[in-house]
C-alpha positions in Angstrom: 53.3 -71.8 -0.9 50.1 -70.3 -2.9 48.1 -72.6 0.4 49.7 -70.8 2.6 48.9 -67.2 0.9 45.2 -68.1 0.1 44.7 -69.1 3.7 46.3 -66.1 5.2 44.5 -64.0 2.9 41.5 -65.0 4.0 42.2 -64.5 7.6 43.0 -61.2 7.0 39.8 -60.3 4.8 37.4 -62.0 6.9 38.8 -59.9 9.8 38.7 -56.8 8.1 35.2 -56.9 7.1 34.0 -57.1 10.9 35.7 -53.5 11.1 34.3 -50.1 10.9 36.5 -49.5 7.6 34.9 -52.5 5.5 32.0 -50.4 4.4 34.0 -47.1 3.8 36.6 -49.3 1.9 34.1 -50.9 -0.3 32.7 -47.7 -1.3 36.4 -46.0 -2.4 36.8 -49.3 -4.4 33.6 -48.8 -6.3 34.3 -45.0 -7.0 37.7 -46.6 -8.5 36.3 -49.1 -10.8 34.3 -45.8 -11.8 37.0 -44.3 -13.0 38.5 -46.8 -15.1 38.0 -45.9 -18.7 36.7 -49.2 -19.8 33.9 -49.1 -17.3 33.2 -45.6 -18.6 32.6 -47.1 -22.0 31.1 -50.4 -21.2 27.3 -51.5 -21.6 27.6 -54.8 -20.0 29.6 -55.4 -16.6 30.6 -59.0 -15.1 30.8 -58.8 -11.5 30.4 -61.2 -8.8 28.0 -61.4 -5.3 30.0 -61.5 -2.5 31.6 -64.0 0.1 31.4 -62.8 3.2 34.7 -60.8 3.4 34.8 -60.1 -0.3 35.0 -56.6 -1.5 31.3 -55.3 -2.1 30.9 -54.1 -5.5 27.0 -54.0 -6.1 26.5 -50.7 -4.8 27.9 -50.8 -9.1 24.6 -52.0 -9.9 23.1 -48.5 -9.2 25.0 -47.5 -12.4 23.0 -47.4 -16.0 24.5 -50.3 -17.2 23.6 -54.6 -17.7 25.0 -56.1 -14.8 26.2 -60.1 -15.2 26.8 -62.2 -12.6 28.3 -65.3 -12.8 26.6 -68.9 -12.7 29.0 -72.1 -12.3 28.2 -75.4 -13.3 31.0 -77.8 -12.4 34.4 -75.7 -12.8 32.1 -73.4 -15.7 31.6 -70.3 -15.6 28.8 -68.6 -17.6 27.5 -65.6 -17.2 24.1 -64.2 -16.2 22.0 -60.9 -16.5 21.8 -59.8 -12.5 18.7 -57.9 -11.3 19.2 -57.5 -8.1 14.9 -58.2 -7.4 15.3 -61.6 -8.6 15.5 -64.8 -6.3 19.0 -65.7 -5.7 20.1 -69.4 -4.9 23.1 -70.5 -3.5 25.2 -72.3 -6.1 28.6 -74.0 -6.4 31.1 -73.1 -4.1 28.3 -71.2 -1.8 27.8 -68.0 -3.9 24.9 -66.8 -4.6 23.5 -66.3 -8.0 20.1 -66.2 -9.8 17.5 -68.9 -9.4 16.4 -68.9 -12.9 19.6 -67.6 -14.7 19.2 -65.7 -17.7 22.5 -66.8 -19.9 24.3 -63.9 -21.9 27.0 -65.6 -24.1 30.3 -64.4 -22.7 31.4 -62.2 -25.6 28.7 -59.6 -25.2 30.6 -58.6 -22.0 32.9 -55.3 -22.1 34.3 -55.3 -18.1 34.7 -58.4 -16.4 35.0 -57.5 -12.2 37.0 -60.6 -10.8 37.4 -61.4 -7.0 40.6 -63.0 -5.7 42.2 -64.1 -2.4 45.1 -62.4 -3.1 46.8 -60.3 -5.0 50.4 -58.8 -5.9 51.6 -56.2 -7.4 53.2 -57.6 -10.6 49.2 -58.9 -11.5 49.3 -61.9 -9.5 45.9 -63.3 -8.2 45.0 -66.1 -6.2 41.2 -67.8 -6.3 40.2 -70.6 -4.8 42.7 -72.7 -6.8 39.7 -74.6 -9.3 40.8 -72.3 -12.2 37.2 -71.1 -13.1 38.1 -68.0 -14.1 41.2 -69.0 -15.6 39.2 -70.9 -17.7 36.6 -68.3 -18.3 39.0 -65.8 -19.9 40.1 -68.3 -22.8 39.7 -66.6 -25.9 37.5 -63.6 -24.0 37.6 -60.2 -25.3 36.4 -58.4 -22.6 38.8 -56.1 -19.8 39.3 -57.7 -16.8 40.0 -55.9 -14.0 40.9 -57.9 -9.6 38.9 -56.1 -7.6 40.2 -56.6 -3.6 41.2 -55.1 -0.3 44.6 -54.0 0.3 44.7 -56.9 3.0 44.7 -59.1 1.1 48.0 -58.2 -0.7 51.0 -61.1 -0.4 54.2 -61.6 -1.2 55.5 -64.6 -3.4 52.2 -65.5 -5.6 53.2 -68.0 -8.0 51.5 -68.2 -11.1 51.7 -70.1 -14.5 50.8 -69.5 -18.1 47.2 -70.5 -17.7 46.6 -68.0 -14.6 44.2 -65.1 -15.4 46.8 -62.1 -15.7 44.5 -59.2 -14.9 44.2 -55.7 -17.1 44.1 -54.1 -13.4 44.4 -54.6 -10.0 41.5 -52.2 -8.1 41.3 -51.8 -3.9 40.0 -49.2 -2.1 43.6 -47.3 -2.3 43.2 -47.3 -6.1 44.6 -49.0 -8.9 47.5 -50.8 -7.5 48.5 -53.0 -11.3 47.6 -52.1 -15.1 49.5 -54.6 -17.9 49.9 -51.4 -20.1 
């Protein structure tokens, strides 16, 4: 079933970001984030660089805060300082990250901006199915917070006790999920 919901997902997302509303969307997510209190108060941000479809969330990087990216190695995720002058390589699974990554040890990170497929509404996400992030968030401190596009909601996302259950759920609408 969670195939079927990733594929449809990204259907929907790759066709909404060849509309007008992508950019405008993008935007009211990022003034969102802004608003979450943890962001508020963190010094270092996670975020990612996007797929094409992906919601946008560098324009962040315009804030006065260290921005982290992450670099995978395998099914590992470690995280990066970002400076968005730097050479960028393409690295596992086609995203982009730096070319000579400057490693940050993961528990120096306050926000942590995840992308998804899909999302629900009970704090359901869907990746790519490699469990990367899943993995990431062992033992993390740091918020977390799924950052998508109200396409790509779906019903019927099945999850497990290892899945990544997110402190929020952001899209352009607002936040849509918060554990609290």
């Amino acid at each position: 079933m969670n195939g079927d919901i990733r594929r449809a997902a990204r259907l929907r997302r790759e066709a909404f970001a060849r509309t007008a509303e992508y950019a405008p969307a993008c935007e009211a997510l990022c003034s969102h984030v802004r608003e979450l209190p943890e962001y508020r108060a963190a010094a270092s941000v996670m975020l990612y660089l996007p797929l094409f479809g992906e919601a946008d969330v560098t324009p962040l990087c315009a804030d006065s805060k260290t921005f982290l990216v992450p670099v995978t190695r395998g099914d590992v995720i470690t995280p990066s300082i970002y400076r968005p002058e730097a050479e960028l390589v393409r690295g596992a699974f086609g995203v982009a990250e730096p070319a000579e990554p400057e490693f940050v040890d993961k528990n120096e990170i306050d926000l942590v901006l995840v992308p998804a497929l899909a999302f629900d509404r009970r704090g359901g996400r869907l990746g790519w199915g490699k469990g990367c992030y899943d993995r990431f968030f062992a033992g993390l401190r740091a918020a977390s917070a799924v950052v998508c596009l109200a396409v790509q909601e779906a019903e019927g996302i099945e999850t497990g006790p290892h899945d990544l259950r997110p402190d929020y759920i952001i899209t352009e609408g607002g936040c849509v999920y918060a554990k609290r």
